[in-house]
C-alpha positions as CSV (number, residue, x, y, z in Angstrom):
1,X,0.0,0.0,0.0
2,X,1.6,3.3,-0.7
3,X,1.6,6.2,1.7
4,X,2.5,9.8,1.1
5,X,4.4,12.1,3.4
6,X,6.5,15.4,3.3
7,X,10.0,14.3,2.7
8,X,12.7,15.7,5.2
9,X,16.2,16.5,5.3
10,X,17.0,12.8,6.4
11,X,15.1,10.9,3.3
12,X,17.8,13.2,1.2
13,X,20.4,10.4,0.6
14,X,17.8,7.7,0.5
15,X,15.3,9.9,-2.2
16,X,18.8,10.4,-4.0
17,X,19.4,6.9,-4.5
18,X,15.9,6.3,-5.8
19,X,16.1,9.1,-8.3
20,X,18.9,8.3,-9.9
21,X,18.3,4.4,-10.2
22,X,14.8,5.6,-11.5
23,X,16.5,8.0,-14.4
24,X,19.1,5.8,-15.0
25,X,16.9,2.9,-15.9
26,X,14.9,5.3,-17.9
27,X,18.2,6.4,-19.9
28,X,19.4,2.7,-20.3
29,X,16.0,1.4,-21.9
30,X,15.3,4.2,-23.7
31,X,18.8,6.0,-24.8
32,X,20.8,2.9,-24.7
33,X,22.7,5.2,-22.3
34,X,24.6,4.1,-18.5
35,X,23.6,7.5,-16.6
36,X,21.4,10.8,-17.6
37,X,19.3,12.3,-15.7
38,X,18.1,15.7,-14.7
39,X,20.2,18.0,-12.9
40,X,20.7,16.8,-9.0
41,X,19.2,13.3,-9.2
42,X,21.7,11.8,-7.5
43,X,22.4,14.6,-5.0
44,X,21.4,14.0,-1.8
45,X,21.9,17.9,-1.3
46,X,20.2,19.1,-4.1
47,X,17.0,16.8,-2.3
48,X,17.6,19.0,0.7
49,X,17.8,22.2,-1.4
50,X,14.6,20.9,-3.0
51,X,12.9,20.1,0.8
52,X,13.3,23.9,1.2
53,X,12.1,25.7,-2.5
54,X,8.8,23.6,-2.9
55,X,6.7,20.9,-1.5
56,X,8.7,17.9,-1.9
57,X,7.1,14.6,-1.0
58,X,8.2,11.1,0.1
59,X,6.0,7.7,-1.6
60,X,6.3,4.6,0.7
61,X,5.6,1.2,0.4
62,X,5.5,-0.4,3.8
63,X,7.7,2.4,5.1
64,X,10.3,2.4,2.9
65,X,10.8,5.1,0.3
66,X,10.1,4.2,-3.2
67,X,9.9,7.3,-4.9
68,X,9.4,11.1,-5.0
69,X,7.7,14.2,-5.9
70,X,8.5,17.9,-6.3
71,X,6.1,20.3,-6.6
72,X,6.1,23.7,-7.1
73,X,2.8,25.6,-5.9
74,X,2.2,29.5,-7.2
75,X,1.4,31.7,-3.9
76,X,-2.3,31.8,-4.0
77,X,-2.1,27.8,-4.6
78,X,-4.2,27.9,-8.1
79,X,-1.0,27.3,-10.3
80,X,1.2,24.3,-9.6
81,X,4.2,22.9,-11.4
82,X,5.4,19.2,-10.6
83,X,9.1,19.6,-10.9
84,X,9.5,16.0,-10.4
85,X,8.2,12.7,-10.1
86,X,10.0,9.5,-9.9
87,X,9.4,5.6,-8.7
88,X,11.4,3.1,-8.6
89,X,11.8,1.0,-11.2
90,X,11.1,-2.7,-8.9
91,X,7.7,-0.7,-7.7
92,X,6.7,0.5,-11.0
93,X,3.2,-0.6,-13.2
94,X,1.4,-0.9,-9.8
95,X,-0.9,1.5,-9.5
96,X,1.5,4.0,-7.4
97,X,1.7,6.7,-10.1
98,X,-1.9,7.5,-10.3
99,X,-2.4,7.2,-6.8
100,X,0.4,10.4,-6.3
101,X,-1.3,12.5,-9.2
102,X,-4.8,11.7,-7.2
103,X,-3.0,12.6,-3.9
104,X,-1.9,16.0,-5.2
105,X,-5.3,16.8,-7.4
106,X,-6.8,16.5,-3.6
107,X,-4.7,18.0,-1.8
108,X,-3.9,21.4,-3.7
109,X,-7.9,21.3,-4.7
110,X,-7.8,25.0,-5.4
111,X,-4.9,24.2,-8.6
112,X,-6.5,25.3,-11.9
113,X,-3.9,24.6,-14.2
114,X,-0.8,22.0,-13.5
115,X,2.3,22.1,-15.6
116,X,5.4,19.4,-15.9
117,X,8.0,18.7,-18.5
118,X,9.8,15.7,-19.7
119,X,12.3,14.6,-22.4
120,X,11.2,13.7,-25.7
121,X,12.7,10.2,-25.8
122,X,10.4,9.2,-22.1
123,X,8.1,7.5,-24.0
124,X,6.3,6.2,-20.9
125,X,5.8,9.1,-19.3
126,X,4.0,10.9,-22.5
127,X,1.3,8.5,-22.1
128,X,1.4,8.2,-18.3
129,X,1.0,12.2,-18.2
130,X,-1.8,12.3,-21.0
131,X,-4.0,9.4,-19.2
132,X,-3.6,12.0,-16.0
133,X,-5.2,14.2,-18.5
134,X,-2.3,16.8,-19.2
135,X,-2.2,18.0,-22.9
136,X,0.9,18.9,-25.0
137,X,1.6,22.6,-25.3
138,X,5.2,23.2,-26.4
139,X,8.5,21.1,-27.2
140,X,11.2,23.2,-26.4
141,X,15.0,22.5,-27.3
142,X,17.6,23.1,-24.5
143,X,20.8,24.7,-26.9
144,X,23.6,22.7,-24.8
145,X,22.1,19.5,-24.6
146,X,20.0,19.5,-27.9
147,X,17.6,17.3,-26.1
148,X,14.1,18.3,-26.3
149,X,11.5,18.9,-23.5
150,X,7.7,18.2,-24.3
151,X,5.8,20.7,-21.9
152,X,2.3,19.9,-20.6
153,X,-0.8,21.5,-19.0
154,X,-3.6,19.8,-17.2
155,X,-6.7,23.1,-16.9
156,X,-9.7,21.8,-14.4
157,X,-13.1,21.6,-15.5
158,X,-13.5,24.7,-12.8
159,X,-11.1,26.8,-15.0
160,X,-12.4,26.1,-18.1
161,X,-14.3,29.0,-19.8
């Protein structure tokens, strides 16, 4: 059974091992590539840093952390960007996923529109995001890297003209 908490600054090694076994698995099924991920994923103090800039919260399957999400809420609570999101890979395709997205629909109730980015190549996640009933709205090309992001928006039936 998963249960959600706010992470603090002692999950920071354990959510940084998660994270980057998570990306890495990502980057070696889908890039054909050892290691990639996005920037501090296998920091534990950039998961501290994280603790402090936006709600960052711990998923746990019998008390042991098994993932992680960041998320960025405007002031007044009716914009909020999910920085990250990770699980796993051994705890993946159980449910867990949908279970966070339904956690933080309820809890930040008052979110009109959601926002999140993820790399072209993540396949998975394209189709994860669209069943959580985000849209596409940009692809944007990062100059260094020449990877591309695919942005996405979720509006509520509430905000909906």
């Amino acid at each position: 059974m998963l249960s959600i908490q706010l992470a603090n600054p002692q999950d920071a090694s354990r959510l940084a091992e998660v994270q980057k076994r998570t990306f890495d698995h990502d980057a070696q099924q889908y890039q054909n590539k050892l290691e990639d991920g996005p920037p501090g994923y296998g920091s534990s103090s950039w998961q501290s840093e994280m603790m402090m800039s936006g709600q960052y919260y711990k998923l746990l399957e019998n008390d042991v952390i098994i993932g992680g999400m960041i998320l960025f809420p405007s002031e007044n609570k009716e914009e909020c960007h999910l920085g990250r999101i990770y699980i796993d890979p051994n705890y993946q395709n159980r449910g867990y996923g949908q279970e966070a997205f339904l956690f933080l629909f309820s809890t930040f109730s008052s979110a009109q529109k959601w926002t999140l980015d993820t790399p072209s190549w993540a396949v998975r996640n394209h189709h994860f995001y669209k069943k959580q009933g985000f849209v596409q709205i940009a692809e944007v090309h990062d100059a260094q890297s020449g990877e591309a992001l695919i942005q996405y928006e979720r509006i509520t039936e509430e905000a909906r003209p």
